[in-house]
py3Dmol code that shows the C-alpha trace and the ligand (Angstrom):
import py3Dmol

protein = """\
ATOM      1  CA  UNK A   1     151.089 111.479  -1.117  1.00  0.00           C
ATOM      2  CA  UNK A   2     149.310 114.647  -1.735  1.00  0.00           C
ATOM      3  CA  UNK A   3     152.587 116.362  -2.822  1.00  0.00           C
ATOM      4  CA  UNK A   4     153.511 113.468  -4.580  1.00  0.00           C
ATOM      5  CA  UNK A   5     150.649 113.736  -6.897  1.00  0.00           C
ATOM      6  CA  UNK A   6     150.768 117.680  -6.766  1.00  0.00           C
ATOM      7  CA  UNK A   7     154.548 117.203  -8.712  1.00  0.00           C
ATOM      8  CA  UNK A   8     153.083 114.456 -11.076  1.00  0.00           C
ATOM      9  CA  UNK A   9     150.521 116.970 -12.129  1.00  0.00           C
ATOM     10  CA  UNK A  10     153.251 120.319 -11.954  1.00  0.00           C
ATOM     11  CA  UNK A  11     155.175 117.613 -14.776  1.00  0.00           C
ATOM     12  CA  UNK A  12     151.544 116.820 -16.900  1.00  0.00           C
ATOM     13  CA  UNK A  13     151.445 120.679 -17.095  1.00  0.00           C
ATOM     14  CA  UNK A  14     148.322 120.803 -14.965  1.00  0.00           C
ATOM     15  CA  UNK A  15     149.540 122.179 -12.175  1.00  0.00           C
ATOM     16  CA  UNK A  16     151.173 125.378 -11.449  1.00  0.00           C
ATOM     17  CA  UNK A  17     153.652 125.944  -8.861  1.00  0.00           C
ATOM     18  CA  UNK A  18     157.160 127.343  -7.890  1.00  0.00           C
ATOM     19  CA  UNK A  19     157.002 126.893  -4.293  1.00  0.00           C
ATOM     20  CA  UNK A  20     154.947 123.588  -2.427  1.00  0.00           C
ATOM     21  CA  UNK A  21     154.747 124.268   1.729  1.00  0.00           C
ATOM     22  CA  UNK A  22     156.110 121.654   4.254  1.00  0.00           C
ATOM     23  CA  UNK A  23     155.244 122.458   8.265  1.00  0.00           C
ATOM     24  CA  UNK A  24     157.709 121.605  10.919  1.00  0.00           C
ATOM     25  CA  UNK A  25     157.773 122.427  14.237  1.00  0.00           C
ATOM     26  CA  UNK A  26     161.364 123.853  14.678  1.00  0.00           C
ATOM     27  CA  UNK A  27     163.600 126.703  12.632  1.00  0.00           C
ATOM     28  CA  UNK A  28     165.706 124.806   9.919  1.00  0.00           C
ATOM     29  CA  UNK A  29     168.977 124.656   8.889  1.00  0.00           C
ATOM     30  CA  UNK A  30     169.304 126.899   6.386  1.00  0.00           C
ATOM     31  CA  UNK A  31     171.738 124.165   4.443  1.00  0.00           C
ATOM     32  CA  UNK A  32     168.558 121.852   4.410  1.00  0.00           C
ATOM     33  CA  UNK A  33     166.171 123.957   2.217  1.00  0.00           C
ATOM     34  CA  UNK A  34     165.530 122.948  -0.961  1.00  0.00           C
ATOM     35  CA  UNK A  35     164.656 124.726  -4.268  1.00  0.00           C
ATOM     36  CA  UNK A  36     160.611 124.541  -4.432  1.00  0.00           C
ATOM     37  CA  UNK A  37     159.640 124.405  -0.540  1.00  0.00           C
ATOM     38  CA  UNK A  38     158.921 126.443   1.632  1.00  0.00           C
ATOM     39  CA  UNK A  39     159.177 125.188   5.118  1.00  0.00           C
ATOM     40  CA  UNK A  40     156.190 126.963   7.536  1.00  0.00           C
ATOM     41  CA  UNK A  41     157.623 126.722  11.083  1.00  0.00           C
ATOM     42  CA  UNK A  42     154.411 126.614  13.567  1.00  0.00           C
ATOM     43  CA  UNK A  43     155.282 125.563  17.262  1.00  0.00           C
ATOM     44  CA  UNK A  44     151.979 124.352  19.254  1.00  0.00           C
ATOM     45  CA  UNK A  45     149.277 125.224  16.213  1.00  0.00           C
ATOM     46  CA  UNK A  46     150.995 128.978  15.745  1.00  0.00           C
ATOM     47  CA  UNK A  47     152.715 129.838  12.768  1.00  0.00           C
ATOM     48  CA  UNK A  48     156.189 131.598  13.443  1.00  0.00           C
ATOM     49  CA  UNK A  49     158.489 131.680  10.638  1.00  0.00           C
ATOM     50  CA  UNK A  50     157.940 130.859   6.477  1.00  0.00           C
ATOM     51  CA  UNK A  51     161.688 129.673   5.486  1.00  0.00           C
ATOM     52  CA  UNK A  52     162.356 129.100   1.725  1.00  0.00           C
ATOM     53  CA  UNK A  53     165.748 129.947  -0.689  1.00  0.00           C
ATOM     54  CA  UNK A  54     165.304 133.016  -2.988  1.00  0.00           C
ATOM     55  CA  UNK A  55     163.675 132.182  -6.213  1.00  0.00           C
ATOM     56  CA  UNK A  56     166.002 134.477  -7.917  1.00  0.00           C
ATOM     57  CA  UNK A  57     168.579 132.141  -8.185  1.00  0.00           C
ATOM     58  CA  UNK A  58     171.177 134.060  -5.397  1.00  0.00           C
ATOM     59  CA  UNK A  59     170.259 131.407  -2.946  1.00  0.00           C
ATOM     60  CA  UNK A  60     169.546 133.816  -0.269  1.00  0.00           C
ATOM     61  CA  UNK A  61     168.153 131.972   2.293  1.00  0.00           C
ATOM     62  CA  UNK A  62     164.927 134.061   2.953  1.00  0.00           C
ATOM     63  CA  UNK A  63     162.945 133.805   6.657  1.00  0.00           C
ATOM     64  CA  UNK A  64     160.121 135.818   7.063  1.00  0.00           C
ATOM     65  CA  UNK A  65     158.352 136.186  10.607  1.00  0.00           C
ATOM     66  CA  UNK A  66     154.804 135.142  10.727  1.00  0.00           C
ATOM     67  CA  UNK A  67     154.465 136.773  14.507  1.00  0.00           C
ATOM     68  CA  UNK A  68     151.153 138.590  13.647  1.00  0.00           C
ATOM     69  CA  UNK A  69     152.666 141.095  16.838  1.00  0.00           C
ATOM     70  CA  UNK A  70     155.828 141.892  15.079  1.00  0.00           C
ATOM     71  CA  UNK A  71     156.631 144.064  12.334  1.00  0.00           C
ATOM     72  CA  UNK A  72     157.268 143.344   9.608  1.00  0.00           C
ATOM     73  CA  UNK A  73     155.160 140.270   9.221  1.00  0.00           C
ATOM     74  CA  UNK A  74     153.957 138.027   6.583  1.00  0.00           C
ATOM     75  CA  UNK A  75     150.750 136.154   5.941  1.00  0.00           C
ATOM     76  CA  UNK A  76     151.088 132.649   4.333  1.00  0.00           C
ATOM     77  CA  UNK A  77     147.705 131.297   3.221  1.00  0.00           C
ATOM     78  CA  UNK A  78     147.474 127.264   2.058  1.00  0.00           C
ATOM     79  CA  UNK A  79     145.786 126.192  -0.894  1.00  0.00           C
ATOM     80  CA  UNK A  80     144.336 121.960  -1.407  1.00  0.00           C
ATOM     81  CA  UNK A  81     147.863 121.793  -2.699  1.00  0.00           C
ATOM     82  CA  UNK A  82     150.225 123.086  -0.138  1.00  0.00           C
ATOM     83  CA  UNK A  83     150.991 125.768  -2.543  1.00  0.00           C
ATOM     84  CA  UNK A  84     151.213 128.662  -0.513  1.00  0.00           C
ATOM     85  CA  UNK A  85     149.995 132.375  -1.192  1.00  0.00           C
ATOM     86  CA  UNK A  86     152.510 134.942   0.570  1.00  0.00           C
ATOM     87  CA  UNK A  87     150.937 138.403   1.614  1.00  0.00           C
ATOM     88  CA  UNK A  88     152.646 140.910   1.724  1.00  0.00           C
ATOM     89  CA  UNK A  89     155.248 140.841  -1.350  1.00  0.00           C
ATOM     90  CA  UNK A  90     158.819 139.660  -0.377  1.00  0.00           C
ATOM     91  CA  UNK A  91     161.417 142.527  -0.872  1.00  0.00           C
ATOM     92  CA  UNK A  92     165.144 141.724  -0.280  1.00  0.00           C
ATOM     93  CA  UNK A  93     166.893 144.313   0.795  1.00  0.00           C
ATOM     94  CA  UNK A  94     170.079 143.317   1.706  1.00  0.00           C
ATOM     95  CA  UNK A  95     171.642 140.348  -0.194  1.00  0.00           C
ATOM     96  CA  UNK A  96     170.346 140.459  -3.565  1.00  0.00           C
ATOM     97  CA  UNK A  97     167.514 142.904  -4.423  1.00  0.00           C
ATOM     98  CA  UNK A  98     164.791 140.212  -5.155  1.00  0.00           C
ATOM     99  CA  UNK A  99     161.152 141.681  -5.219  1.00  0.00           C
ATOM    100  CA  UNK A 100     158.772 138.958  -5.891  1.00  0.00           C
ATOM    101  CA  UNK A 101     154.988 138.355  -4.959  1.00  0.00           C
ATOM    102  CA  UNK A 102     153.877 134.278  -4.499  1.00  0.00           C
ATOM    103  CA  UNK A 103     150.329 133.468  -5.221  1.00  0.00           C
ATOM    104  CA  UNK A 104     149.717 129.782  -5.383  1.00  0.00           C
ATOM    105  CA  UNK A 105     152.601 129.165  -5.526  1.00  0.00           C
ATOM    106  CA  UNK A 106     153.638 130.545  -8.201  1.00  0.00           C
ATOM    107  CA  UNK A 107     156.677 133.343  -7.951  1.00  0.00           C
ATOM    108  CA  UNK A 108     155.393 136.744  -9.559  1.00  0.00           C
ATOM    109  CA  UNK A 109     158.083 138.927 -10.127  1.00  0.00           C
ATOM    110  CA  UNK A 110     158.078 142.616  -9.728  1.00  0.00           C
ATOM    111  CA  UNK A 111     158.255 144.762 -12.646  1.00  0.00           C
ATOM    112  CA  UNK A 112     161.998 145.947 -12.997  1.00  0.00           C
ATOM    113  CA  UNK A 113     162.832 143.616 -10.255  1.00  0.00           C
ATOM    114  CA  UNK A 114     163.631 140.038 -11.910  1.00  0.00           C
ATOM    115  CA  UNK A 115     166.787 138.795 -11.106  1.00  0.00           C
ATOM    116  CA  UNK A 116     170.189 139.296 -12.484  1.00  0.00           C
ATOM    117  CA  UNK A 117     170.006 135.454 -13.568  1.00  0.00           C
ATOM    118  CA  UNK A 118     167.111 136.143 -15.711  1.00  0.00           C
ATOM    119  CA  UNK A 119     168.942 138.616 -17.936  1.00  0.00           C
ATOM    120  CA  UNK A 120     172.060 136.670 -18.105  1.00  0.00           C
ATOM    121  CA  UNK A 121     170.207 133.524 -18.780  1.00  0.00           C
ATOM    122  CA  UNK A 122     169.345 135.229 -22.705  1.00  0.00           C
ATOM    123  CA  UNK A 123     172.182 137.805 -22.637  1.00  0.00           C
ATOM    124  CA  UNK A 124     169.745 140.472 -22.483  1.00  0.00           C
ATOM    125  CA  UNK A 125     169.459 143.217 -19.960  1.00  0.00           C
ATOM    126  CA  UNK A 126     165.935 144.536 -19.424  1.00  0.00           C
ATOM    127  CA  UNK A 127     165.683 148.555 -19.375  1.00  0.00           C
ATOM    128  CA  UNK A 128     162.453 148.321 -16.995  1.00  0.00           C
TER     129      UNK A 128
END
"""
ligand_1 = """\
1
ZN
Zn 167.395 136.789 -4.604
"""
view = py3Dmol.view(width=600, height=400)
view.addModel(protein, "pdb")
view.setStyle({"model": 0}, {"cartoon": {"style": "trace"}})
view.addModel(ligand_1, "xyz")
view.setStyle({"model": 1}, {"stick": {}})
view.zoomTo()
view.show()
């Protein structure tokens, strides 16, 4: 209900948000993610994994571990909203290059780090 009304108020213009956060208990299947979630995996009250597809478009499916004894590790903090603040930045280094903050759920790209789609999607390439 909640993230009904959270999407009614994303389409008023009210709300702000790339990314809303849905908990399950087990790892998904990476072929069940959807553009705008981020699925927190927390087994018995601990969080363990924060699954969601690259915003940049590559569809990288992106896992990071939440294990606050491994490294590297990421924090994901929960606003009224579900939308979810991501500490520290998210830096793909294999598949596509992405370098991206989310705070509130909102995806804050890097400088000199937006995605190829961006500059395709105006035919310009930015010199940053
Ligand atoms: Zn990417």
């Amino acid at each position: 209900m909640r993230k009904w009304l959270a999407r009614l108020l994303r389409q008023l213009g009210v709300l702000r948000f790339d990314l809303l956060a849905t908990a399950k208990e087990t790892f998904p299947d990476p072929a069940s993610l959807k553009p705008r979630e981020l699925v927190v995996v927390a087994d018995a009250g601990i969080r363990k994994w924060a699954c969601f597809l690259c915003p940049g478009g590559c569809g990288a499916h992106i896992a990071l571990s939440l294990n606050q004894a491994r490294r590297p590790r990421w924090q994901v903090v929960l606003d009224f909203w579900r939308r979810p603040t991501i500490d520290p930045s998210v830096h793909q280094t294999n598949q596509c290059g992405c370098h991206f903050f989310i705070r509130s759920g909102c995806v804050e790209w890097c400088q000199g780090c937006m995605p190829s789609l961006e500059s395709k999607a105006d035919g310009t390439i930015k010199a940053t």
